[in-house]
N, C-alpha and C positions, 0 to 999 in steps of 0.2 A: 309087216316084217321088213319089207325094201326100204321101208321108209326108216325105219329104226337101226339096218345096216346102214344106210346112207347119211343118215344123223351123226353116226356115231363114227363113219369114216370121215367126216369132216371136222367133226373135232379131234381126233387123233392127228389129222392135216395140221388144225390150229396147233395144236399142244407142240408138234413138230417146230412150226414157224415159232413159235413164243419159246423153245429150248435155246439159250446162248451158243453160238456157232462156235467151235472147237478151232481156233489155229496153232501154228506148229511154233509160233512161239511168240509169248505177250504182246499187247499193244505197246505203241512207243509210250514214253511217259514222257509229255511237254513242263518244261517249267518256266517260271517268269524270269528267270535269266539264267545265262552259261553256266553250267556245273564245272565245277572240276574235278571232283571227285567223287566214284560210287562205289559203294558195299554191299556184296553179296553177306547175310547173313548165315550161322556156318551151318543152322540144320530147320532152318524154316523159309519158307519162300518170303520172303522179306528184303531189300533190298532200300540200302540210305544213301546219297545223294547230299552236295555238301555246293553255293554256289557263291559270285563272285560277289554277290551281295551279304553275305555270312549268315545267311541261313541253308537251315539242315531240315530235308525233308525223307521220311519214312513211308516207304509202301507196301501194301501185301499186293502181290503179283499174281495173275493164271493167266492159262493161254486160253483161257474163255472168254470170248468178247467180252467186253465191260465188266472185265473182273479184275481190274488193277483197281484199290480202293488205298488213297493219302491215308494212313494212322494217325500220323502228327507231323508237325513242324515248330523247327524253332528258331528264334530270332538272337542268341545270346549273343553271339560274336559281332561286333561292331565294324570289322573290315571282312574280307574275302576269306571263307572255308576252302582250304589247301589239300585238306587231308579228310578222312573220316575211316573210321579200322572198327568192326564189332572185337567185341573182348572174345576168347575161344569156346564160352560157356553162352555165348548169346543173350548174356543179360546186361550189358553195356553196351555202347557204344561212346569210342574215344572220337573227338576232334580236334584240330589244329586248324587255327589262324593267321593270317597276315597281321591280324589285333596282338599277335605274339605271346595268344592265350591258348592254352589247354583245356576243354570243357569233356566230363565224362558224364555221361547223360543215360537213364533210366530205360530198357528199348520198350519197356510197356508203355510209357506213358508218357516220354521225351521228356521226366523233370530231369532237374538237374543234380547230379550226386555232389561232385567233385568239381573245383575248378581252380585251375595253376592261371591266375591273372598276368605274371610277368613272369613265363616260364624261361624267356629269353630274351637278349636283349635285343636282336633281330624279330625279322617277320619268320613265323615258322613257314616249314617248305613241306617236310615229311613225318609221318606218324610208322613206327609198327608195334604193333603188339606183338611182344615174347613170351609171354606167358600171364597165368594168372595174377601175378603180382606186379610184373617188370611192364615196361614199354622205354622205345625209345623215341627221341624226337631230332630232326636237323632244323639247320635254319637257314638264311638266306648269305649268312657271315662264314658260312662250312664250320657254325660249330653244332656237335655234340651231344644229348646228352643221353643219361639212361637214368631213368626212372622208378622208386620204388613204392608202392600203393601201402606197402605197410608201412613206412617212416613217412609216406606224404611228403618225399622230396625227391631229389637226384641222389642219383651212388654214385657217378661216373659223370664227368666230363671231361672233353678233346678237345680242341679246336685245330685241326692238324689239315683241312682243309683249307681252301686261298679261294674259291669260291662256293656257291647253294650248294645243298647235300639236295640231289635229286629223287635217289631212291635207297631203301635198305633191304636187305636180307638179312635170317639166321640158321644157321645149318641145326639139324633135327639134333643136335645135343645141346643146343641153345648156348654155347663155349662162346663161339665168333661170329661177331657182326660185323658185314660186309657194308659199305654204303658206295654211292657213285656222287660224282659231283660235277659241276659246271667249271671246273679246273681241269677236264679231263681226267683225275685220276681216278682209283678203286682205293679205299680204305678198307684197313681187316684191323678190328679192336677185339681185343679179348674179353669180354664180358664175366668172365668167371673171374678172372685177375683184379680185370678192374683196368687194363689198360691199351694203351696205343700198342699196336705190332709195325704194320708198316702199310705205305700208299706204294701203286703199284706205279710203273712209268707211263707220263703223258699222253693219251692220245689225242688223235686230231679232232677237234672238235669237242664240244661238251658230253660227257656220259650223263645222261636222260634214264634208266634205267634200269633194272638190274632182275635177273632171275635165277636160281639157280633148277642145273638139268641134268639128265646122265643120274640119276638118285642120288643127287649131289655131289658127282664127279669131275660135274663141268658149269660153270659161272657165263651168266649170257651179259654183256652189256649193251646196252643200245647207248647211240649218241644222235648225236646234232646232225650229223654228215650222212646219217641214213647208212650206218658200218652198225653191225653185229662184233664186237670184240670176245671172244671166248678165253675163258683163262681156265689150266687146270686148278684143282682144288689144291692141292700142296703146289703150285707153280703162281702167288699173287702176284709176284713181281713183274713178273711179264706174261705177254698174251701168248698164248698158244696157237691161234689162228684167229682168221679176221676177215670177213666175207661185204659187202656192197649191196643192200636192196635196191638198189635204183630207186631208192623214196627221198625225197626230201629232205627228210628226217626221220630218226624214230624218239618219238615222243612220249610213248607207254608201252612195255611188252605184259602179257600176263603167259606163265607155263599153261597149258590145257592138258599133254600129256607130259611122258619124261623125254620124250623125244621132238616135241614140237611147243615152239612158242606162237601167242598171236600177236602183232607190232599193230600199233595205231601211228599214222603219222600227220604231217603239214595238211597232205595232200588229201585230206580225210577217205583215206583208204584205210583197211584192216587188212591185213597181210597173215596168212597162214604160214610158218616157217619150219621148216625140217633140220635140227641141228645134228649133225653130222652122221651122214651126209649133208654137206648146207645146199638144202633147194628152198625155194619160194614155193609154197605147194599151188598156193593159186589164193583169191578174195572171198572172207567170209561177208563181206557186205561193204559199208560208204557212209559216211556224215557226205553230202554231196559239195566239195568248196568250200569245208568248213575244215578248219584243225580236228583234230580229236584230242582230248584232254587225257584220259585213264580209261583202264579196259578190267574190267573182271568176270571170275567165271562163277558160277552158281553151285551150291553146293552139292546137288545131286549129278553135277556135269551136262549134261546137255547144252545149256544155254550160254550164253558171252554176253556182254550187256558193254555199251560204251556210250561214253558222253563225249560232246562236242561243243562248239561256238553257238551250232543252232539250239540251244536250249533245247536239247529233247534228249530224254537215255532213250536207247534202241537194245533191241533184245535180237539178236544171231542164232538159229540153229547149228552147233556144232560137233553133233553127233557123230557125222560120217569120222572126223578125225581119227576115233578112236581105234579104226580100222586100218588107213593110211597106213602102209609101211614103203618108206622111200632109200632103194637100194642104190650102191656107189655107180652104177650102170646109168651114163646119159644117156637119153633116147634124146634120138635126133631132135633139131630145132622143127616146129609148126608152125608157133602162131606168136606174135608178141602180147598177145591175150593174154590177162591172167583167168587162170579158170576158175568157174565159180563154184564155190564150197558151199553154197545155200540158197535155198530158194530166192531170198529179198537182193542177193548179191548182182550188182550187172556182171555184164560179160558171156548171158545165155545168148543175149539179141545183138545190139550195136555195141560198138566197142568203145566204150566210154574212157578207156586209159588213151587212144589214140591222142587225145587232143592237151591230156595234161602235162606234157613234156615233150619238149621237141628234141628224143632222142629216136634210133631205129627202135620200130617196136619190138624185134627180135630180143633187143636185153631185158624184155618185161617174162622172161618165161623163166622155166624151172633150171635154166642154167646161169650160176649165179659166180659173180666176179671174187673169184677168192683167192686169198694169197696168205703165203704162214711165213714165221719169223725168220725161217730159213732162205728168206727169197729176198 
């Protein structure tokens, strides 16, 4: 009988060791060159990846060890994948080129549906999906276009830009799309019209960005200069306020909540941000030295995914955010630490921002340099 309990508690030991280990969020996914772009898909754990070599790679994701498993890949694009957007039904997936092509690809099995070969006469920059028929696209000339899948051409083109269209939005009645450019400005088109409304005034440095916040009351821009530009929703023309990460740059924001966006920049940091009140909350994690290219969030929320220079997507616990409420009350200065928002993030142990900037480390904290048009 001892012998038959003792048999049988070592393979229940086995069986233990042989179950894949549970962590709090996916393994990284390495690829054989720099991505630039990744897609959360909108209702399956699936996630596409697009790199400077113009292929596009699909994965099903878990936070069980060894349970990220490649779908497929594809090789169609001849220069650099810019862009990649699943359609809102999760049966496409759109990409954009530096090849200045448009490829809309099958997400069961990455063939190929659709493809716009000289969609423009630039390298394209930007892709969004607007719905199930429309999409739009930028290029690197700041032109335009908008796109219809039932006539299999454009409805719409602008060229009202003077440099790259970096990012687009479309407010929840799908009217007006916003874009940001490498000219500094904000463009607002009317897509229901069919035409140009107006660009906003220059800011300093390139707008990298764009998200809208406040249940689309308030427009986030990122730029060059590491500035957050906020514009109200009826105020395009000008910014309503304008605050200083002390980053490098911001090179990708994604919304997580209505009240907080996440900024990737130069200094391959990930910045958790409180818009208004504008605080820095603290670092959901690092590409270490490396830029970060695009940042997305996962459909169920939990998770943040971003790519880099080091060829790897990384996956962030972002849970706690959703908690976070950050009141106009500063509390005093502590640390020039930014605090860490997740387990994989420095800043629990040595202070890993000390050395990336030779400013006080006092301006690395939740009081952040802001100034409105009033000033």
């Amino acid at each position: 009988m001892f012998k038959y309990l003792h048999s049988q508690a070592c393979s229940d030991e086995e069986d233990a060791e042989q179950e894949p280990r549970l962590r709090d969020t996916p393994v990284d996914i390495s690829l054989e060159a720099a991505a630039n772009t990744i897609a959360f898909h909108p209702s399956r754990d699936i996630i596409a990846a697009g790199d400077v070599d113009g292929d596009v790679y699909v994965y099903s994701y878990s936070c069980f060890e060894g349970g990220n498993k490649e779908l497929w890949s594809s090789g169609h694009h001849l220069k650099s994948c810019r862009e990649v957007s699943f359609s809102h039904d999760g049966h496409k997936l759109y990409t954009a080129s530096k090849d200045k092509s448009i490829h809309i690809l099958n997400v069961e099995e990455g063939r190929l549906v659709t493809r716009f070969s000289k969609a423009h006469n630039s390298a394209l920059n930007s892709l969004l999906v607007i719905d199930e028929n429309l999409f739009a696209t930028g290029d690197d000339s700041g032109e335009l276009k908008v796109w219809d899948l039932r006539k299999g051409t454009s409805i719409m083109e602008a060229k009202e830009h003077e440099e790259y269209i970096s990012g687009m939005a479309v407010d929840g009645n799908k009217k007006l799309l916003l874009t940001t450019s490498g000219d500094g400005t904000m463009g607002v088109f009317n897509i229901k019209r069919r035409r140009f409304e107006l660009l906003s005034e220059p800011q300093n440095g390139e707008l990298t960005a764009i998200s809208l916040m406040k249940r689309g009351k308030k427009v986030a821009c990122g730029s060059s200069e590491g500035t957050i530009y906020l514009f109200n929703w009826d105020g395009f023309g000008a910014t309503s306020d304008r605050f200083a990460l002390k980053a490098e740059s911001i090179d990708c924001m994604v919304p997580v909540t209505e009240n907080i966006v996440c900024t990737g920049s130069t200094d391959g940091v990930i910045r958790a941000v409180n818009i208004l009140p504008n605080r820095v909350i603290g670092s959901i994690g690092q590409h270490v030295g490396e830029p970060i290219e695009q940042l997305a969030q996962c459909h169920t929320g939990p998770f943040l995914a971003s790519c880099g220079h080091d060829q790897k997507v990384k996956f962030w616990d972002i849970s706690s955010l959703r908690s976070v409420i950050v009141d106009d009350y500063r509390k005093k200065k502590k640390s020039g630490q930014l605090k860490a928002l997740s387990s994989k993030a420095f800043g629990s142990g040595e202070d890993f921002f000390a050395d990336l900037r030779e400013v006080p480390a006092v301006q690395e904290d939740d009081s952040v340099a802001t100034e409105s048009d009033s000033d």
